[in-house]
C-alpha positions in Angstrom: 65.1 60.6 85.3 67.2 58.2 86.7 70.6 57.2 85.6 71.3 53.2 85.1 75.2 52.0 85.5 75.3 51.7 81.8 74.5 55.4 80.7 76.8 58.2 80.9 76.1 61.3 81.9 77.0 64.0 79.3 77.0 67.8 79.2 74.9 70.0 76.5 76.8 70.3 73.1 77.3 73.9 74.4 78.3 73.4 77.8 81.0 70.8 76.5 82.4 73.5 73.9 82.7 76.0 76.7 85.0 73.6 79.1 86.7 72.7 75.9 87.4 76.2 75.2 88.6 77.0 79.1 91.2 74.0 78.9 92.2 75.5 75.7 92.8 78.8 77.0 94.0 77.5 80.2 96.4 74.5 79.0 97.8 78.1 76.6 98.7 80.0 79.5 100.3 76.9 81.6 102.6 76.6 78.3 103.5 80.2 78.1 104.2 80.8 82.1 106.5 77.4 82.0 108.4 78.6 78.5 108.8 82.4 80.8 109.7 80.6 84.1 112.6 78.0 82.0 114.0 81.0 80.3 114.3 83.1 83.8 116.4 79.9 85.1 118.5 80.1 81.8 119.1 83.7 82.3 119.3 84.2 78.3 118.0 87.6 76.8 115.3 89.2 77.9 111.8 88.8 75.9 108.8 90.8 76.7 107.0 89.7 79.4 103.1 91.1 79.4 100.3 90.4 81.2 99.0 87.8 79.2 101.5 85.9 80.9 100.1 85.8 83.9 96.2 84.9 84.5 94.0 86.9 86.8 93.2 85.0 90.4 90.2 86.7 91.5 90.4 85.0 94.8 93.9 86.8 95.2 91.9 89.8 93.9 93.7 90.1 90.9 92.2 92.8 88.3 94.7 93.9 86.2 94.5 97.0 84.2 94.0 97.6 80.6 97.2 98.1 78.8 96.0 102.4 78.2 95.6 102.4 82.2 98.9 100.8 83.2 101.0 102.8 80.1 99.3 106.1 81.6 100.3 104.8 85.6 104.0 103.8 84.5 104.6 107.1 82.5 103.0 109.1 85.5 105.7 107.6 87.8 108.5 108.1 85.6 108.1 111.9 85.3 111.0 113.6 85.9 112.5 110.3 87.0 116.7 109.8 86.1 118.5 106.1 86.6 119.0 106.9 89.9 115.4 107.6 90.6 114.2 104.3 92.6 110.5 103.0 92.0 108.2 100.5 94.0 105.1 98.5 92.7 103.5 97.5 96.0 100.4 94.9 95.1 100.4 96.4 91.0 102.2 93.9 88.8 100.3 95.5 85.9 102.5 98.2 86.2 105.7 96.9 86.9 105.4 94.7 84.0 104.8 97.6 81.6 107.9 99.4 83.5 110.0 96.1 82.6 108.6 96.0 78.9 110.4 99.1 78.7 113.8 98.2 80.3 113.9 95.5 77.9 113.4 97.4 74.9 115.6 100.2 76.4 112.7 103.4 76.7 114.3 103.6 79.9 117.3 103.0 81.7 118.1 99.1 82.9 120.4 100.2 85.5 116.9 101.9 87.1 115.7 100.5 90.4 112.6 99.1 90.0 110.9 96.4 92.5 108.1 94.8 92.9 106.8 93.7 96.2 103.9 91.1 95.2 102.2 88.1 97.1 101.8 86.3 93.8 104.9 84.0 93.9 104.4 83.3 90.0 106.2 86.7 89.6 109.6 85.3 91.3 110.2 84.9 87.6 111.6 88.4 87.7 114.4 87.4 90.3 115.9 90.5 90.7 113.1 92.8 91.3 110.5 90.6 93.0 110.0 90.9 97.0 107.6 88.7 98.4 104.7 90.6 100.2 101.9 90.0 102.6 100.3 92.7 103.6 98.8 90.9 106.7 102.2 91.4 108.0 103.6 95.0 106.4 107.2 95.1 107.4 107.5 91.4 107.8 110.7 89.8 105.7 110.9 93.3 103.6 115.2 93.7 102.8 116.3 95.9 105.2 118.1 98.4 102.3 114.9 99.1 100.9 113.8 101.4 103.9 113.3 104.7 102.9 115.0 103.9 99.6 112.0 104.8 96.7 111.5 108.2 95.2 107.9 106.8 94.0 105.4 104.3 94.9 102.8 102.6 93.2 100.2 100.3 95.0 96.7 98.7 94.3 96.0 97.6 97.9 94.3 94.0 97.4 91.3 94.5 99.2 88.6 97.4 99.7 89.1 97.4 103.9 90.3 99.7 106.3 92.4 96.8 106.9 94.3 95.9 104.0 94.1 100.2 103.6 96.2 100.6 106.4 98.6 97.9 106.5 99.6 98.9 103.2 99.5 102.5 104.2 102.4 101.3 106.7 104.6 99.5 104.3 104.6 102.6 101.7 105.6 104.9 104.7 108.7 102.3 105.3 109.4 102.3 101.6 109.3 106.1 101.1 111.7 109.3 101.8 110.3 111.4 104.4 106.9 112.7 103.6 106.6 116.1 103.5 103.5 118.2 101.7 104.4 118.4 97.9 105.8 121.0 96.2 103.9 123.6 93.9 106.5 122.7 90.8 107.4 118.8 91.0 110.7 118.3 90.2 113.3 114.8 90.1 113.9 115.0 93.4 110.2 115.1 94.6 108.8 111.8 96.3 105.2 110.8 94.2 102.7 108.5 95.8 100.1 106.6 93.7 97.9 104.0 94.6 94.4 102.6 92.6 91.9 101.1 94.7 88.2 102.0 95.6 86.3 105.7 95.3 84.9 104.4 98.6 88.5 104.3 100.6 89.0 108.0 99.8 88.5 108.7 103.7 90.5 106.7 104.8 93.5 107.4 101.8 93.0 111.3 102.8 93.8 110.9 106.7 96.7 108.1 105.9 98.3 110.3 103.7 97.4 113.4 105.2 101.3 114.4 105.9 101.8 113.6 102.0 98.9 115.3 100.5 97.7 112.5 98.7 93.9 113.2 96.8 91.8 111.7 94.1 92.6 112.2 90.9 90.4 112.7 87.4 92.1 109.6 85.6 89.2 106.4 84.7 91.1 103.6 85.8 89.8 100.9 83.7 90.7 96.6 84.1 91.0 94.6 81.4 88.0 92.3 82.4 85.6 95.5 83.6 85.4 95.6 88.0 81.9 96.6 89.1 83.6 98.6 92.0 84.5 102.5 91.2 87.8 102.3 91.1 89.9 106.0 91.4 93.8 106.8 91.2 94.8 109.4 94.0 98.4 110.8 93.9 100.1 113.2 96.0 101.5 115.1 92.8 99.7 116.0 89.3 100.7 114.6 86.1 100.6 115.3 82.7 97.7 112.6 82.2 95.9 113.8 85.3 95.2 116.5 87.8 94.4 116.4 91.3 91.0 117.0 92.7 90.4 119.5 95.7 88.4 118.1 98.2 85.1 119.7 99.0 84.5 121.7 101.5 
């Protein structure tokens, strides 16, 4: 039917309270990241941040992690970590946001290094931990006092390629203390490499990180929103929420 210069053209009654909701939801966030952005410019006291703060960009391939996942990652990391133990989120701001939720309420020391090396520039909010990251380039613009400066890594490379895989695979190696093959009986001192991303990289992950024994793990990694990839955790060290898994023969 055609439309004549005097008649509108209107959505469905359902289709226009499905937009309205959206601007809703997204006129909420845009409040709640400016309020978080002013007060990081004020520098008052900290409030806690989560990740409702920060909306997922699926064409950044954003999937964040349920809040269970992310608490389970961040305490995994932290085992047998001290304040002088130094910790990098490469590509996981899930994570480092729980770990930051618990400087602020003091379940773990402020004083602890914690960074997070993100290409999301919403997350310069968080001045003092946040290094800007493209993993196109892996070393490029990286502070040169964080080479070999982290006792434990966690990363969520962005993308399911051999690509992105490696790349990333070469910034973590920068980041790290040597790799050597982990001991039987962790202790404070021992280096622990994480990283969430694809059942389908495991491959790849197992001759990247031969030289620091990384393997899949038996934790469900589970997103907030659901991800119709299989998503597995690999670590080069157990933890008291998971164990490693032997590769077959």
């Amino acid at each position: 039917m055609l439309v004549t210069d005097d008649e509108e053209l209107q959505l469905a009654p359902d289709a226009m309270q499905a937009l309205a909701e959206f601007m809703r939801e997204k006129d909420e966030q845009d409040r709640r990241f400016e309020e978080l952005r002013l007060q990081a410019e004020r520098d008052h006291e900290d409030r806690i941040v989560t990740m409702a703060d920060f909306q997922e960009d699926w064409n950044q391939s954003q999937f964040w992690y349920d809040d269970e996942t992310a608490t389970i990652l961040a305490e995994s990391l932290l085992e047998g970590a001290t304040e002088d133990t130094a910790i990098a989120l490469v590509s996981a701001p899930t994570v480092y946001v729980k770990l930051r939720e618990w400087k602020t309420t003091g379940r773990i020391p402020r004083n602890m290094t914690i960074k997070l090396l993100e290409y999301d520039v919403r997350f310069d909010v968080f001045k003092e931990d946040f290094v800007y990251y493209d993993f196109e380039y892996p070393l490029r613009g990286l502070p040169k006092d964080l080479r070999g400066k982290f006792d434990r890594v966690m990363v969520d490379p962005p993308f399911l390629s051999d690509d992105c895989q490696t790349k990333t695979a070469l910034t973590v190696r920068w980041l790290t203390k040597p790799w050597t093959p982990p001991p039987s009986i962790p202790d404070k001192d021992s280096l622990r490499i994480m990283m969430c991303t694809g059942e389908r990289m495991c491959d790849l992950l197992a001759k990247l990180y031969r030289q620091a024994g990384v393997k899949p793990t038996d934790l469900d990694v589970r997103h907030r929103k659901g991800l119709s990839n299989v998503f597995w955790c690999y670590s080069n060290l157990p933890s008291a929420h998971f164990k490693l898994l032997e590769e077959e023969a």
